[in-house]
C-alpha positions in Angstrom: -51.6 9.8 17.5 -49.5 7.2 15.9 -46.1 8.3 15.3 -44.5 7.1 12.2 -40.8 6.7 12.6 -38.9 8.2 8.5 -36.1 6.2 8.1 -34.4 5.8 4.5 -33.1 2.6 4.1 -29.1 2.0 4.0 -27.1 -0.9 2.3 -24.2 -1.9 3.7 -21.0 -0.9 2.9 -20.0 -4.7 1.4 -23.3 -4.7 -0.2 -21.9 -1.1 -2.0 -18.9 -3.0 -3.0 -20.2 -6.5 -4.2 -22.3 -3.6 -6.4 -19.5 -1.6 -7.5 -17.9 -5.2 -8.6 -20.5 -5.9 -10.6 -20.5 -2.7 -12.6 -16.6 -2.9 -12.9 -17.1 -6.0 -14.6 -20.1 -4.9 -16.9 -19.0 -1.8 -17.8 -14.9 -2.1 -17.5 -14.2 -5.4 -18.5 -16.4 -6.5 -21.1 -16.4 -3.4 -23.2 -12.6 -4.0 -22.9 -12.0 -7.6 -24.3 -12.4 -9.1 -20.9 -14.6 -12.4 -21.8 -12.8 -15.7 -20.1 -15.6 -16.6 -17.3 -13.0 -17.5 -15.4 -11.4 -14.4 -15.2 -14.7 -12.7 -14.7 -15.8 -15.0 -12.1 -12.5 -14.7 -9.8 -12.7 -10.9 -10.4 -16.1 -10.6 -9.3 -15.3 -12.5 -5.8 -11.6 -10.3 -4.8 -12.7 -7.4 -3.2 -10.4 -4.9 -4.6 -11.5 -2.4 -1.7 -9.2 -4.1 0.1 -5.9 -3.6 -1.6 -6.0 0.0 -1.4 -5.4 2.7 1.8 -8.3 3.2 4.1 -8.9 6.9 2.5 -9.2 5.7 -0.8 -11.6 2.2 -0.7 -14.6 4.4 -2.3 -12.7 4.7 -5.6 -11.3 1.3 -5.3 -13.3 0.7 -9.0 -13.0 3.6 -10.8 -11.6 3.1 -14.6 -8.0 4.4 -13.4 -4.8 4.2 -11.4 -5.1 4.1 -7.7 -2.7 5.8 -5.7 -0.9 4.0 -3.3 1.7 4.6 -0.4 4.9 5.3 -1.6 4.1 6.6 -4.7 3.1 2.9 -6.4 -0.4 2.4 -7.8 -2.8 -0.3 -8.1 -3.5 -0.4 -11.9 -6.7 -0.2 -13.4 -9.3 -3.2 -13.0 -9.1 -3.7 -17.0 -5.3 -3.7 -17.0 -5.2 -6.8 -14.2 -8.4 -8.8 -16.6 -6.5 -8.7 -19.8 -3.3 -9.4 -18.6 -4.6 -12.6 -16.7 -6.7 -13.9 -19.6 -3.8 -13.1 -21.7 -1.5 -15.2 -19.6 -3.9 -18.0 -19.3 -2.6 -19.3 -16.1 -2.4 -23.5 -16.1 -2.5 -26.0 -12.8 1.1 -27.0 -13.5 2.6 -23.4 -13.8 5.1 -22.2 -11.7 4.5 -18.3 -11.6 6.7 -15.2 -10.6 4.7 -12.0 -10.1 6.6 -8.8 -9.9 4.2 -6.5 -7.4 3.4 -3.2 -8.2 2.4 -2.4 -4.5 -0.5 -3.4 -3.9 -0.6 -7.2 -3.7 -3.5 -7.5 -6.1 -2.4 -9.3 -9.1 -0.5 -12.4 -6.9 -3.6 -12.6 -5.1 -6.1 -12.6 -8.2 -3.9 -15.3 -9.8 -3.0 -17.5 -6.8 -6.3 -19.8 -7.3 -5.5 -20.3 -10.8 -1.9 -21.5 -10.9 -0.1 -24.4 -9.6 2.2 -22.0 -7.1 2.7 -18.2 -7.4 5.7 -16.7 -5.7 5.9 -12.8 -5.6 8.9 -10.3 -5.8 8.8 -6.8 -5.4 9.7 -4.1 -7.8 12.8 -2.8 -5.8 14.0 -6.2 -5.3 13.3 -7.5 -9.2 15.7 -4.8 -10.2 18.7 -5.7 -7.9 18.5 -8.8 -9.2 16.9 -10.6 -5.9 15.1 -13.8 -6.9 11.6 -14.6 -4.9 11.5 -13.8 -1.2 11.0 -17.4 -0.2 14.0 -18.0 -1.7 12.7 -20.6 -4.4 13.0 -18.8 -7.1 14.0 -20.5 -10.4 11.8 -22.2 -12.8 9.2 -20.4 -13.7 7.0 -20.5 -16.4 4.8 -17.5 -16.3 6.4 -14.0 -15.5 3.4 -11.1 -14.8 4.7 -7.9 -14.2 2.2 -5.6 -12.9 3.7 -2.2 -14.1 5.1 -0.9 -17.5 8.7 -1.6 -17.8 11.3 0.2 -20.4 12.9 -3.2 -19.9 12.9 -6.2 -17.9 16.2 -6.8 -15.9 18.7 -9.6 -17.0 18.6 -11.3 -13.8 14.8 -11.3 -13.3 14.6 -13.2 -16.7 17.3 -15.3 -15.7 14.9 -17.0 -13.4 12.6 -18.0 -16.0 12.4 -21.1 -17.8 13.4 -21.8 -21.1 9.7 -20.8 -23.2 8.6 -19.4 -20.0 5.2 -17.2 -20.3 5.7 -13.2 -19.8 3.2 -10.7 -19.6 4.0 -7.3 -19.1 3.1 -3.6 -19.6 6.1 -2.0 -21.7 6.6 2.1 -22.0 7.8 3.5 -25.4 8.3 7.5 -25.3 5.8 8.2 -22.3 3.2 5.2 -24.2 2.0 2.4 -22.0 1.0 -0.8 -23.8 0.6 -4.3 -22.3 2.9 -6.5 -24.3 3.0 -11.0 -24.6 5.7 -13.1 -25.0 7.9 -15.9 -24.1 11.2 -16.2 -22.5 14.1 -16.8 -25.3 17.9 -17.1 -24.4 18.0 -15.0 -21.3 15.9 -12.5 -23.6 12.3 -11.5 -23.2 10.7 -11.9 -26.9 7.8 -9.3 -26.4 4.8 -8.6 -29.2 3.0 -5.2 -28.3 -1.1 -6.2 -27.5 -2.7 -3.0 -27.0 -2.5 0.9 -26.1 -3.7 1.2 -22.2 -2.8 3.0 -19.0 -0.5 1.1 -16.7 1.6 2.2 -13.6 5.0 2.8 -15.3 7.9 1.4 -12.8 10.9 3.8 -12.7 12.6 1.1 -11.2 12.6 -1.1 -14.9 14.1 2.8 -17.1 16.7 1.8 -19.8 19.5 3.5 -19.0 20.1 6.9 -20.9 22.2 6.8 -24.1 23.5 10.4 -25.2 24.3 11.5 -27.8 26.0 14.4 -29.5 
């Protein structure tokens, strides 16, 4: 008697991934506004499995907020393709990205930009320029988080005109907001409800009143 050994096929964990990419793409991004191929195409190649904790890789693509360590997030995969398309990253640009923990964003936009220099979120509201200590210059601010308010000296790095895209919180709303650098002032238009990370760390500071 022949013995016939059952064995269901597996796919391989990357294979799972390169997968789940693909269906980010088609069924986040697009239906979102997410249309540059060149967004779509360096989106599809960053494993985003890899920017989140060991325990939490299998939900790496859902349509919402990762959790991270120390209670940062890595924002939703449609929050990371608008604000790169919006920004339209160029060869010659000199670009700050503020981190919201998880390294993502600076490493999504690194091929696309003449140099990208990355702060974090504690350091960006001290007032600490670029860890490499190059800071000044820059033409395109991202800020991957929602901010009540972008700190004086973190603008103060920018160059005059300089590029910012943001996510901004208005009374608990999150909306991903464009603008440009003006006067030590960030002139910001309001793109789009959507659900972004807020950063504590960027609160305007309490006015009371009686």
């Amino acid at each position: 008697m022949t013995i016939v050994e059952d064995r269901t096929p597996t796919r391989t964990v990357a294979a799972d991934f390169a997968v789940a990419r693909r269906a980010m793409i088609d069924s986040q991004l697009r239906p979102s506004g997410v249309s540059a191929p060149w967004v779509l195409e360096r989106m599809a190649e960053l494993p985003r499995e890899d920017f989140v904790p060991p325990a939490r890789r299998a939900v790496a693509y859902m349509d919402r907020a990762v959790p991270l360590a120390g209670g940062r997030w890595l924002a939703p995969a449609t929050v990371h393709g608008l604000m790169v398309q919006e920004a339209r990253p160029r060869a010659d640009d000199r670009v700050l990205v503020v981190d919201g923990g998880s390294g993502y964003l600076p490493t999504l936009i690194r091929p696309l930009a003449g140099s990208v220099e990355v702060i974090g979120v504690e350091a960006a509201s001290a007032g600490t320029v670029a860890a490499d200590g190059a800071g000044g210059g820059y033409t395109l601010l991202l800020v991957d988080g929602a901010a009540e308010q972008l700190p004086a000296p973190l603008l103060a790095t920018l160059a005059p005109g300089a590029r910012i895209v943001t996510g901004l919180v208005e009374s608990g709303v999150t909306r991903l907001a464009a603008g440009q650098a003006v006067d030590g002032r960030a002139a910001l238009l309001p793109l789009m409800e959507i659900g972004i990370p807020v950063l504590p760390e960027f609160a305007a500071p309490r006015v009371w009143s009686f």
